[in-house]
BADREN-536559 format. One record per atom (N, C-alpha, C): residue in one letter; x negated, y negated, z negated. Coordinates in steps of 0.05 Angstrom, whole numbers, plus 5000, padded with zeros to 4 digits. Atoms other than C-alpha are relative to their C-alpha. Layout:
<nodes>
AXYZ;...
</nodes>
This chain:
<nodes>
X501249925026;X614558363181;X502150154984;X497749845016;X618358883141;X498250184979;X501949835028;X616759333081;X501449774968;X499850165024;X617359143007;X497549804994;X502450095007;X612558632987;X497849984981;X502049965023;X609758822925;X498350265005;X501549784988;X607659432969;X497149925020;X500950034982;X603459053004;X496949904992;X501750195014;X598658792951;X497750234991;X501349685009;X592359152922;X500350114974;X499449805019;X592959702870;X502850045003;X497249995006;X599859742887;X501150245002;X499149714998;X598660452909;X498750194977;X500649985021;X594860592847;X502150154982;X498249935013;X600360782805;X501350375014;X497549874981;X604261272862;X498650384991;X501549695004;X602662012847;X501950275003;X499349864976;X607862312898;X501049835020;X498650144977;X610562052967;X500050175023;X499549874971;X614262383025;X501549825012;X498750234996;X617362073077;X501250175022;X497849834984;X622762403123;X501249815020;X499850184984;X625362153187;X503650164999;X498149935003;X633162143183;X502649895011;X499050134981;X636861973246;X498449745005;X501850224991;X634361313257;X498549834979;X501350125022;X632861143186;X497550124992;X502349845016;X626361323152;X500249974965;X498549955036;X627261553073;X497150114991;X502549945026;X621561523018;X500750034984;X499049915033;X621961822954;X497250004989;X502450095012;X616161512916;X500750114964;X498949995025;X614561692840;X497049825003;X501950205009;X609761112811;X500150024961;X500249905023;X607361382741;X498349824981;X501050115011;X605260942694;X498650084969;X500549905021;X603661402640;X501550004974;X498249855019;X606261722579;X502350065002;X497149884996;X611362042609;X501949775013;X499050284983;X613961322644;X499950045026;X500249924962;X615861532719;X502249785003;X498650164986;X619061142760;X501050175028;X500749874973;X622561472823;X502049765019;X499750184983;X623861012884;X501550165021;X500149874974;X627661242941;X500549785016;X499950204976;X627760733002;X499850055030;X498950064970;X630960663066;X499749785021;X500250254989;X628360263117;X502050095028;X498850064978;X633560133174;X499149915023;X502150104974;X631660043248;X500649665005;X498850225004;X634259353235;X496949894981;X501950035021;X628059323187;X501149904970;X499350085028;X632259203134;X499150324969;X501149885015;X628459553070;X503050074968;X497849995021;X633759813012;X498950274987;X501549835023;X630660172950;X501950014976;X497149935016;X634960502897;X496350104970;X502550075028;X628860402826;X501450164977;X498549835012;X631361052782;X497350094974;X501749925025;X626661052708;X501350324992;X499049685007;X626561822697;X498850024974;X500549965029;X628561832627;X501250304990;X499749795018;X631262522621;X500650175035;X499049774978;X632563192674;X502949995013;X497850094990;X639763182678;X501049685018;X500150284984;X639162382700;X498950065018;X501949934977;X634762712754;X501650125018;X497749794987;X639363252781;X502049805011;X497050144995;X644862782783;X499549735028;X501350114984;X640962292824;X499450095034;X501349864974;X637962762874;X502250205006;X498349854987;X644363202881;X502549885012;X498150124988;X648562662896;X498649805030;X501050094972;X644262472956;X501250065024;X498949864979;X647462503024;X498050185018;X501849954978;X641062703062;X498750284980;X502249815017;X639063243004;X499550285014;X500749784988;X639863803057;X497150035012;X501950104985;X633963453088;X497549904974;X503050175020;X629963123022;X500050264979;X500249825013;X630963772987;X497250044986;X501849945006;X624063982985;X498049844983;X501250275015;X621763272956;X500750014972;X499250055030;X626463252897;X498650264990;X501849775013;X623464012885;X496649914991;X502950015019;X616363802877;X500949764981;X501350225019;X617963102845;X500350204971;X499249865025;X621963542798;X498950194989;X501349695008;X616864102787;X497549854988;X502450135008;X611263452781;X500849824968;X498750165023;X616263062725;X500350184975;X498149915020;X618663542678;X498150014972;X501450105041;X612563432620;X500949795007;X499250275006;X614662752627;X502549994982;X496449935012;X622262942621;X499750124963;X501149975026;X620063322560;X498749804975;X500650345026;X616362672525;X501349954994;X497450225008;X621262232534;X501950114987;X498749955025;X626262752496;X498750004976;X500150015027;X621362782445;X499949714982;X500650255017;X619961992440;X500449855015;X498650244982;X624561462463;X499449754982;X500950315014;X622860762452;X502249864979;X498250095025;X625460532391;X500449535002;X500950324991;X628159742399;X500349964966;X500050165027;X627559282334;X502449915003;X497850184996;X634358992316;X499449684999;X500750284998;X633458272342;X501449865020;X498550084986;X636857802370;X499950025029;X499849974974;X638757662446;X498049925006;X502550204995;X633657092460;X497350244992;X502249835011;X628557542422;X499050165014;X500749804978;X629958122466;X498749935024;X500050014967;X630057742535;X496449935002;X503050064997;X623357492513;X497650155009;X501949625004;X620058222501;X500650055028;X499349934971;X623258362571;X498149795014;X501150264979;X619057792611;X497150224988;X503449854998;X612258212580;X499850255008;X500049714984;X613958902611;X500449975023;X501549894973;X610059122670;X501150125011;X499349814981;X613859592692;X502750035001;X497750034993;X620859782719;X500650244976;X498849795024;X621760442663;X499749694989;X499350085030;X620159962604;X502049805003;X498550214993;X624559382642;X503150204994;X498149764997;X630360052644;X500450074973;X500349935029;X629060212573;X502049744989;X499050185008;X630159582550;X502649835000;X497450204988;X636259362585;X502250174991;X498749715019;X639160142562;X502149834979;X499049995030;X639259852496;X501249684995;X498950275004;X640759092505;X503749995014;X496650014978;X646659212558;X501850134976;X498849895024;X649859672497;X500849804983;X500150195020;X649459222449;X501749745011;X498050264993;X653358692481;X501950155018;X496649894997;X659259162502;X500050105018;X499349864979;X657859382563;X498950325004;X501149765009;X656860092583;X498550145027;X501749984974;X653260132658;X499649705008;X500650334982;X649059582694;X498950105022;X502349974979;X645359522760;X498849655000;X501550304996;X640058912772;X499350065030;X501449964977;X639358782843;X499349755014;X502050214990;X633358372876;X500749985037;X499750034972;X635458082948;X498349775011;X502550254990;X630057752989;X501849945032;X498350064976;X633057293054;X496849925019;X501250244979;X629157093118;X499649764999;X499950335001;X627856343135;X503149985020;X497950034986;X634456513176;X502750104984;X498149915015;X638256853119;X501150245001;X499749785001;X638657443139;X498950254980;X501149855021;X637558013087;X496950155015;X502349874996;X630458303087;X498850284989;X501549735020;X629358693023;X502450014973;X498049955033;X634759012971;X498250164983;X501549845005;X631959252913;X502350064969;X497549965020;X636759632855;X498650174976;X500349815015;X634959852795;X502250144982;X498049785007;X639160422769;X500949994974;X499849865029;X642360382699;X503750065002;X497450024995;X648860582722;X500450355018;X499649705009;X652461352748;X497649965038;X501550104974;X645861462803;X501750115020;X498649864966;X652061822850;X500449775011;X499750194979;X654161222859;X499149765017;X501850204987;X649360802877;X498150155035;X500049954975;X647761332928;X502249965021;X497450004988;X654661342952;X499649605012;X499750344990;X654160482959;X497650075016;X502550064982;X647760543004;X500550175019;X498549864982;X650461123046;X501749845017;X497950194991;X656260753060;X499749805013;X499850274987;X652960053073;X501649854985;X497150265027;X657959753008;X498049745009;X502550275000;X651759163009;X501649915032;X497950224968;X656258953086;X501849904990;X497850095008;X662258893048;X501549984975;X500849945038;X661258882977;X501349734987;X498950224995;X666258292960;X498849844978;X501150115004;X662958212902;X496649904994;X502650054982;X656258142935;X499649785016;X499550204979;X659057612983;X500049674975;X500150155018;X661157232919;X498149864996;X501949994999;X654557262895;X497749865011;X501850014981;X650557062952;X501449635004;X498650374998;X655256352950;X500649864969;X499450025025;X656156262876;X497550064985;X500849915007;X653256202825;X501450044962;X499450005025;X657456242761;X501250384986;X499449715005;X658956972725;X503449985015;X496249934992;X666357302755;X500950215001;X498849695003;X669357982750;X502049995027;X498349854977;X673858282798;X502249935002;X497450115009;X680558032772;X500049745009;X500950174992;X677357372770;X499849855028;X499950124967;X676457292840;X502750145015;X497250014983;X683757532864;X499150215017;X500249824980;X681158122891;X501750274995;X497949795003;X685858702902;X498850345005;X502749775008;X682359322882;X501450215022;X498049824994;X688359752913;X498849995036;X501150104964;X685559392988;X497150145009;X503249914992;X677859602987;X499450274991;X501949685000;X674760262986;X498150044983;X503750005008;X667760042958;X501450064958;X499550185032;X672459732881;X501750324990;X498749695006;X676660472891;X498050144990;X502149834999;X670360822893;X498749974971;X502349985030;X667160502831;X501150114984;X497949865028;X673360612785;X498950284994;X500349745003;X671961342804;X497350074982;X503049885012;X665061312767;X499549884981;X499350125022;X667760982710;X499449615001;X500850305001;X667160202728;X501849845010;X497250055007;X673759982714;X499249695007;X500350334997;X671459262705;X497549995007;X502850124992;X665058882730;X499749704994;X501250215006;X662358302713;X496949955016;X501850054991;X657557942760;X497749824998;X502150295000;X651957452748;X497649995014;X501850034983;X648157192801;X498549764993;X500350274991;X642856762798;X497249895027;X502450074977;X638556372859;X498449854996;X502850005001;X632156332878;X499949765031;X499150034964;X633455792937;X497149914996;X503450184985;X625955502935;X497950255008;X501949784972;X623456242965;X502750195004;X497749874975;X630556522997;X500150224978;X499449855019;X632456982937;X501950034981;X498350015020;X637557202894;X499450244988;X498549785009;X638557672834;X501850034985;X497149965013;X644657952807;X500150274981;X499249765021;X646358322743;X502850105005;X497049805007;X652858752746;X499750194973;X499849825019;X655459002684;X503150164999;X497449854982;X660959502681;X501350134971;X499149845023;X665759822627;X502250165011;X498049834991;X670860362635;X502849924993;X496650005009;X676959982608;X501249775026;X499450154975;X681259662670;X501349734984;X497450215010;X684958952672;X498849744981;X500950255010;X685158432624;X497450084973;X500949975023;X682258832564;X497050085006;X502050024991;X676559032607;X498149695005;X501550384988;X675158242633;X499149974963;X500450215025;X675258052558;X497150124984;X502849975013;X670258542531;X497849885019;X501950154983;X665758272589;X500349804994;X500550265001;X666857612587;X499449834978;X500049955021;X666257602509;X497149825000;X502249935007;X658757562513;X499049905029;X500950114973;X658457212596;X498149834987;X502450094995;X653356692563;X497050194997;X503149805005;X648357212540;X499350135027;X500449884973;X649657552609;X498649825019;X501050114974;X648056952649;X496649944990;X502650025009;X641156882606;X497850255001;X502049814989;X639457622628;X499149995016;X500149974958;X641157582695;X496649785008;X502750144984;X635256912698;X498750104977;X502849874997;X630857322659;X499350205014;X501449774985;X630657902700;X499749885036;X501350234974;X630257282762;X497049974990;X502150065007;X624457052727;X497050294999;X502349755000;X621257772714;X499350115024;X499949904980;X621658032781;X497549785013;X502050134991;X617757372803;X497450054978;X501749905005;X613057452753;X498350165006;X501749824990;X610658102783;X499050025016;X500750074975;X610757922850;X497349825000;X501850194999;X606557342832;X496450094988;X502349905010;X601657762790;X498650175022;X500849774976;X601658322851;X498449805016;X501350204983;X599857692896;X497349854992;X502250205011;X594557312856;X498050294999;X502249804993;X590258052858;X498550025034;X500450044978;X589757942934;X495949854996;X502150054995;X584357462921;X499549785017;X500150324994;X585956762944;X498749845001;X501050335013;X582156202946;X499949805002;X499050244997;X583455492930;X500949915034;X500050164971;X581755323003;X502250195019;X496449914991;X587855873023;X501949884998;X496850105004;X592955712983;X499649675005;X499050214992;X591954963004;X500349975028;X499650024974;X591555063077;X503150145005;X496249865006;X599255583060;X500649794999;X497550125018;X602055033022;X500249705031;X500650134979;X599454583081;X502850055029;X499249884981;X602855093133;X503149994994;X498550055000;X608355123100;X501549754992;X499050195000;X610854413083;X499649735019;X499350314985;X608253983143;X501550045029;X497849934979;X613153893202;X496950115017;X503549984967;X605953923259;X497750244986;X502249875006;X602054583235;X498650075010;X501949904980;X597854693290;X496749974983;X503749955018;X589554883261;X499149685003;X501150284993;X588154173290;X500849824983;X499150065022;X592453883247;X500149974971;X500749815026;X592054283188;X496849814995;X502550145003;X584454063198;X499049744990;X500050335012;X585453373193;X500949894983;X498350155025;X590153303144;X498450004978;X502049835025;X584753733091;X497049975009;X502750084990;X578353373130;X498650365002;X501349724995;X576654093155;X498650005030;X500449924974;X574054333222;X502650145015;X497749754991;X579754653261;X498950265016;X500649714999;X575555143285;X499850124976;X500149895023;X574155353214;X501450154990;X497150125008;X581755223204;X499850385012;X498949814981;X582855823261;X498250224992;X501749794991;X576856253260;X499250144971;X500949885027;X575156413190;X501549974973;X498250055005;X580856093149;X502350234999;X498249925002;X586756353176;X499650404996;X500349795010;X583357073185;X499650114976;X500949855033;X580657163110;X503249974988;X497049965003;X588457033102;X501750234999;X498349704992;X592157553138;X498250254991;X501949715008;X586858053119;X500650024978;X499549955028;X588657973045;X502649994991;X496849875005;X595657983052;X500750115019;X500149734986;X594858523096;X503049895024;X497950064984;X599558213155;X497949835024;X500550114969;X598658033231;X499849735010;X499750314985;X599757323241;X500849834967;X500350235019;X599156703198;X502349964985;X496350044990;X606356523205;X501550224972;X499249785017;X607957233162;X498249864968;X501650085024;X602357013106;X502049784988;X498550195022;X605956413091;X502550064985;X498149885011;X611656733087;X500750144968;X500849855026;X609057233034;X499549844972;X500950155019;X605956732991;X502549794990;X497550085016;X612556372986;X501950144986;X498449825013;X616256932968;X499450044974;X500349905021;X611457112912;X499449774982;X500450165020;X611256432883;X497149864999;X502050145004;X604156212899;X499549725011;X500250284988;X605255632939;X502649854999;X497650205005;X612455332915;X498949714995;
</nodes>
């Protein structure tokens, strides 16, 4: 099973109003725009690896130059050329709105804000919003990124949204930084905020911590938090251009408000998933035969049957198919999967 999963749900292509997809050595590369109106684009590019590992770089196109800079720092742009030309020939009334009318925030507190963040639908107004909150508490680039694990732990699905310089976020996905990303590894075992200093890491040794400096991200600040009851983590990085201690301090200044973003934009992310999933079209006698599948050791239909006084032909023949047909996947086995990921059967 591979793909993103909120791709998999209905209306999810509803929104999309370009997509190419280019075959590029062994990877395949989409550059999706999902328009939500008034000038609110969203552009997606995603790499799925023959490994099936899925890695999506979530870029709110709030102005032209943020565009250019995006799509000219692509490694493959000899090749996606023609893509960024139409998105960029299909965006530019948008680009135009949004200079004439950027979302204005109310001055309000942190709590106040994170709240307003949990009711936006979409990844621009989620981009907007974080613009103006990340500012406001000192920092001056972020990325939020959503990592979904196997039942074996292995990575499945990265997902990044962009408020940070987009070269370099091409440059980290090029590269593969997400293999050796130290503070990624952190991350993925921790869960308390830590900067770079913090963890004894020697900037002068890695490539990936050289590389950021170059794109102004002197210091970092990490806050991860997990999702272990469906194999998930996400992590805010925030970033300022001053190195050292005076860098750590403006970050760390303001680490509780950071760790109260980081689990709202955990919490938002499930939220959507869970809304994308509950349009499928479930019912009762699904999600209890899922929650069935996934928490008893013996899941065989016979089983299953008896535990929920069913038929196990029922169980097999009409059951498990009205299943996989609505979360659009091959085998049972994958369904449950889905449905734990998106929170309907925790």
């Amino acid at each position: 099973m591979s793909g993103s999963l909120i791709d998999r749900f209905p209306k999810a292509e509803d929104n999309i109003s370009f997509q190419r997809c280019e075959r590029v050595g062994a990877d395949r590369v989409v550059l999706k725009i999902r328009d939500h109106g008034d000038g609110r684009q969203v552009l997606e590019r995603t790499i799925t690896r023959p490994d099936e590992v899925g890695l999506t770089l979530v870029l709110p196109l709030r102005s032209e130059k943020q565009f250019w800079a995006f799509a000219t720092a692509d490694p493959w742009i000899d090749i996606l050329e023609p893509g960024y030309q139409a998105i960029h020939a299909q965006s530019r009334p948008g680009f135009n709105r949004q200079g004439r009318s950027q979302r204005q925030e109310r001055a309000v507190g942190v709590n106040d804000r994170l709240g307003q963040i949990l009711e936006y639908e979409t990844e621009f107004d989620l981009g907007v919003a974080l613009d103006s909150l990340v500012g406001s508490l000192g920092a001056e680039q972020y990325c939020v990124s959503w990592i979904d694990f196997d039942s074996r732990g292995d990575t499945v699905e990265h997902r990044y949204l962009v408020g940070c310089d987009p070269a370099w976020m091409q440059k980290y996905i090029h590269r593969s930084g997400y293999m050796n990303d130290p503070l990624l590894e952190y991350a993925k075992r921790n869960a308390a905020p830590a900067t770079i200093s913090g963890l004894g890491v020697d900037v002068s040794e890695h490539w990936l911590l050289q590389e950021a400096q170059r794109h102004g991200m002197e210091s970092v600040l990490t806050c991860p938090v997990h999702e272990r009851a469906r194999s998930a983590v996400s992590i805010l990085q925030v970033t300022v251009s001053r190195d050292g201690a005076d860098g750590d301090r403006v970050l760390l200044r303001n680490q509780f408000d950071w760790r109260s973003t980081a689990s709202t934009l955990s919490e938002w992310r499930l939220r959507r998933l869970r809304e994308a999933a509950a349009r499928c079209g479930l019912q009762d006698e699904d999600l209890t035969v899922l929650r069935a599948l996934l928490h008893w050791k013996d899941s065989s239909a016979e089983t299953i049957a008896a535990g929920l006084d069913m038929r196990a032909r029922h169980v097999r023949q009409v059951v498990y198919p009205r299943i996989t047909e609505k979360l659009r996947v091959a085998h049972i086995k994958d369904a449950v999967t889905i449905a734990f990921k998106c929170g309907l059967i925790n």
